[in-house]
N, C-alpha and C positions, 0 to 999 in steps of 0.2 A: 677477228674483230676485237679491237681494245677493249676494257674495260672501264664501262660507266659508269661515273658517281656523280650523287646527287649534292647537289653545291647545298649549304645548311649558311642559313643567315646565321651574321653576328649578332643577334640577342638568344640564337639557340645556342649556340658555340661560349657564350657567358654561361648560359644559364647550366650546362653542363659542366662547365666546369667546377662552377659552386658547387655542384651536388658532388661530385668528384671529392672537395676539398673536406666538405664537411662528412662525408662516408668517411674517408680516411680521420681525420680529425677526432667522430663521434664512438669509433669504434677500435679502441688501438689495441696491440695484440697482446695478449696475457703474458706475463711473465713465465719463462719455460722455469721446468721443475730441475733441481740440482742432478749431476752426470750420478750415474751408478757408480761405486766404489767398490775395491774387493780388499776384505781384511784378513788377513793369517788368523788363526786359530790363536796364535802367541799376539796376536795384536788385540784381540777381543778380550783374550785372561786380562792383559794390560789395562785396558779399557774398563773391565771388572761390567761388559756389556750382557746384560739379559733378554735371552731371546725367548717368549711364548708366543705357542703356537692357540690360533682362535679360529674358533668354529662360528656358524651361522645358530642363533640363537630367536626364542619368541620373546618378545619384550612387548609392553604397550606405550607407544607415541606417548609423549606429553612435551609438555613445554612449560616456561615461567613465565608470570604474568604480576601485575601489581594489582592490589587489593586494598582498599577504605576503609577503614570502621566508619560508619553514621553514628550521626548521635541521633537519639528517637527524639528529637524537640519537634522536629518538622513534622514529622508522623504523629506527635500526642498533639500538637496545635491540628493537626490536619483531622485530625480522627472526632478529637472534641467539638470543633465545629460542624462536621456530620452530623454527631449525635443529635448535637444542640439544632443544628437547622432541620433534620428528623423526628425529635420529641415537638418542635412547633409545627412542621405538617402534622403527625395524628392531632394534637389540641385543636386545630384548627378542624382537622377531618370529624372530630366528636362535636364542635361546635354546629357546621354543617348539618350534619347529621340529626341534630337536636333542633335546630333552627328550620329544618326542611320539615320535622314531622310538626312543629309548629304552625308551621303556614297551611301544613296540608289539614291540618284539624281545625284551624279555623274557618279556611273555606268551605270544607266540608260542612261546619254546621252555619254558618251565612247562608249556602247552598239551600240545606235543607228548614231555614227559616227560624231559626233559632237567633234567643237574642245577643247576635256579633253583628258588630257595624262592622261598615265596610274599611270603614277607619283602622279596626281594628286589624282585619286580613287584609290589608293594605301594605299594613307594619310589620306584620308578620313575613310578607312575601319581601319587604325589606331587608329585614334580618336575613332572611337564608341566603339573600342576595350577595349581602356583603359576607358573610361565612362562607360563600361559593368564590369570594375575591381574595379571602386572605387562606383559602387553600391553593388557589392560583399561585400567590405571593409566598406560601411555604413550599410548592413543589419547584419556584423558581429559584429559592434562595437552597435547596438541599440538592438542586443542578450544579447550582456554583458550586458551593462546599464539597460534593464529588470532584468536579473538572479540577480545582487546587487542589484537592490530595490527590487524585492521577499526574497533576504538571509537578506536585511535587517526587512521588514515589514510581512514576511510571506506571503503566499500564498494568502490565506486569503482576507487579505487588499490590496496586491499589484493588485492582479485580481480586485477588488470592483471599487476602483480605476480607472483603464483603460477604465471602462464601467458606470462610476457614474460620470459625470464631476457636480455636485453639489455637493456630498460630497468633491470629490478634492477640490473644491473652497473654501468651507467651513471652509477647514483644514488650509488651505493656507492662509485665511483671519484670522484667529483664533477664529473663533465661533464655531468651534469644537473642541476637545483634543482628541487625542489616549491614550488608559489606556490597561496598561495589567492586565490583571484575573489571579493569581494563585490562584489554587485550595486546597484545602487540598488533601496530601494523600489518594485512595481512595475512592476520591469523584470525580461527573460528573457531567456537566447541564444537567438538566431535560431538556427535553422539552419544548417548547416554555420558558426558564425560564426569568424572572423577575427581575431586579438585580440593584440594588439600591448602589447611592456609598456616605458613609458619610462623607460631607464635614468637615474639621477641627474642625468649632466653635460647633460642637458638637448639632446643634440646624437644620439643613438643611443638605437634600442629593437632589440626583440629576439622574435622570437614564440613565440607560445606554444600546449602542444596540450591540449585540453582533455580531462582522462579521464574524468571526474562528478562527480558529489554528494561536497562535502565532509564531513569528519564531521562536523561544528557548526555553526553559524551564529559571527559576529563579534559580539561585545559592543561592539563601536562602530559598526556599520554593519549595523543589520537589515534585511537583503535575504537573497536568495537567494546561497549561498555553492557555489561550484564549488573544485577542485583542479586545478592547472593544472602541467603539466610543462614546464622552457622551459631552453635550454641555458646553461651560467654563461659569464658574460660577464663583463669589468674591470669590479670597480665595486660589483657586482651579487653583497651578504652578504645573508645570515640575517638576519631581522629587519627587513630594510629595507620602507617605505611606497613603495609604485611607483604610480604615475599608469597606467590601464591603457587601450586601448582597441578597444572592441569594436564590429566592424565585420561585416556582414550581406553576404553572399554573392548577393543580391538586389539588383537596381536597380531604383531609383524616381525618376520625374521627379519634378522639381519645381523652383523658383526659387533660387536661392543668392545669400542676403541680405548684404551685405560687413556687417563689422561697426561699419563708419563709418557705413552708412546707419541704425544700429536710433538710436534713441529713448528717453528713456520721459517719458510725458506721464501724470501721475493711476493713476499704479502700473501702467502697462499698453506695453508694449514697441511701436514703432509706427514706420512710417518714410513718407515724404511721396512721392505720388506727382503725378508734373509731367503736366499737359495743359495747351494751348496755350490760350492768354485770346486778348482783342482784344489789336492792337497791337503785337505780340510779346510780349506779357506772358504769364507762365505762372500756372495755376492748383496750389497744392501741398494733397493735398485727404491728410487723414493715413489709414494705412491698419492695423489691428491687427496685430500679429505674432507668430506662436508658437514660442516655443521650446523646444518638447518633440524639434525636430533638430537640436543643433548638427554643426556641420561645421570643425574647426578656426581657434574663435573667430566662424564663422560661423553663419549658421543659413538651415536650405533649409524651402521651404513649400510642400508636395506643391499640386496642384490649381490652383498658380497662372499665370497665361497673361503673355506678355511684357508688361513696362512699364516705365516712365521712371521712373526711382528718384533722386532727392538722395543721394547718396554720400558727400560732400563738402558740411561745413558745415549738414548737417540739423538740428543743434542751435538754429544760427538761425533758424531758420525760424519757432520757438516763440517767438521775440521780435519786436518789431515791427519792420516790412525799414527798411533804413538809407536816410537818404540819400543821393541819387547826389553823387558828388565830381563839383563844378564844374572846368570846363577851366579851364586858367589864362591867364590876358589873355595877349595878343602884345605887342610891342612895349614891353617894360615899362622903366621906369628903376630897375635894380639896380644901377650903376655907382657 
């Protein structure tokens, strides 16, 4: 018996092949890695190539981030009008208070016949009234005055704050600085993370403590944004762009790649590993490389087990090995 097929309409037979074009199209195939090469031992001397050998080592993850100085204006405007709409609630709270036992001593002796008109606990229960209005009117205006200094300093700090009267002093005095953490894309504090902020002269950083969630994100740096408190140091104003970094309280093996060894071959990061050919000659067979770790211009590559790495001169290796340099005659007439 032949074989049956089922007839497919012309808008399915379109529509497969779009997805067809754009599979192909969305997804094209990675650049392969350069062929292995084999060099003589007089082509490597030539070469003047350095081969170390590296093991799997404990490091801790970090990564770079950029980092703000603040300046404390937002925070002294913000903190001041706290105060100031806090010192009018208790005045009003004492006013109340004074005004309540007012009214209750007058009634009291109206009640018991004594000579107070009514006129006069009339007035009285006035007074406390309106002191029960303008403690209304001071718990509503020291509601705002919190809500702006949380929209300004984030939750975070504005909370730490209300219940740290040493870091408030702190701030206040300027031996400490607010700094914001943007993050990269993508990326999160670890845990307990570690996070170092490099002061200008390029020679001194300074750490820092993280209290949370900034109030905004950066317009130049869309990632996740923390608030960071860290002590002032020479150097180290308002406004300045810091180099920052963040380092994970967790170890993780892996390789640490020097950064004379990396490459890049066909857009892809790579560095040559050595095994032994005939002859003394070595085999440099290339290897991919990722660099979602670096490590102080380096880069570590969890999972990977010891090997023979080109260190020195791995650039060469992409080109074809040189010549050995001939020894030169004995006996010669230079004279």
């Amino acid at each position: 018996m032949p074989p049956r097929f089922k007839r497919v309409s012309p808008a399915v037979a379109r529509l497969a092949a779009c997805v067809l074009v754009i599979t192909m199209t969305a997804a094209p195939a990675r650049a392969a890695l350069p062929q292995a090469v084999v060099w003589s031992a007089a082509q490597q001397t030539t070469a003047n190539l350095q081969i170390q050998r590296l093991a799997p080592a404990a490091y801790h993850p970090q990564f770079t981030a950029s980092a703000t100085v603040q300046s404390p204006a937002g925070l002294l405007r913000g903190l001041s009008a706290q105060d100031a709409a806090q010192a009018q609630l208790a005045v009003a709270q004492s006013r109340l208070q004074l005004a309540t036992l007012k009214a209750q001593r007058a009634k009291g002796l109206f009640d018991a016949g004594q000579n107070v008109a009514l006129a006069e606990v009339q007035q009285a229960q006035a007074a406390a009234a309106q002191a029960q209005a303008e403690v209304g009117s001071g718990q509503a205006a020291l509601g705002l005055a919190q809500a702006q200094l949380t929209a300004t300093l984030g939750p975070a700090l504005a909370a730490r704050l209300r219940r740290d009267a040493q870091l408030r002093q702190s701030i206040l005095s300027g031996r400490t600085l607010v700094v914001d953490l943007s993050l990269p894309p993508g990326k999160a504090l670890p845990p307990a993370a570690q996070i170092w902020l490099q002061l200008p002269d390029g020679h001194r950083r300074v750490q820092a403590r993280v209290i949370g969630p900034a109030a905004a994100a950066s317009s130049q740096f869309q990632g996740v944004r923390n608030v960071l408190v860290a002590p002032a140091a020479d150097g180290m104003m308002p406004g300045m762009e810091l180099q920052a970094e963040v380092q994970s309280t967790q170890t993780l093996s892996g390789v640490r790649l020097p950064a004379s060894a990396v490459v890049w071959a066909a857009g892809q990061a790579v560095v040559f590993v050595a095994t032994p050919a005939a002859h003394q000659a070595l085999q440099f067979a290339p290897r991919a490389v990722s660099t979602a770790w670096p490590l102080q211009g380096d880069y570590v590559q969890p999972g990977w087990t010891a090997l023979d790495v080109v260190t020195r001169g791995a650039g060469l290796v992409l080109t074809p090995p040189p010549s050995p340099h001939a020894a030169p005659a004995s006996g010669g007439d230079d004279d």
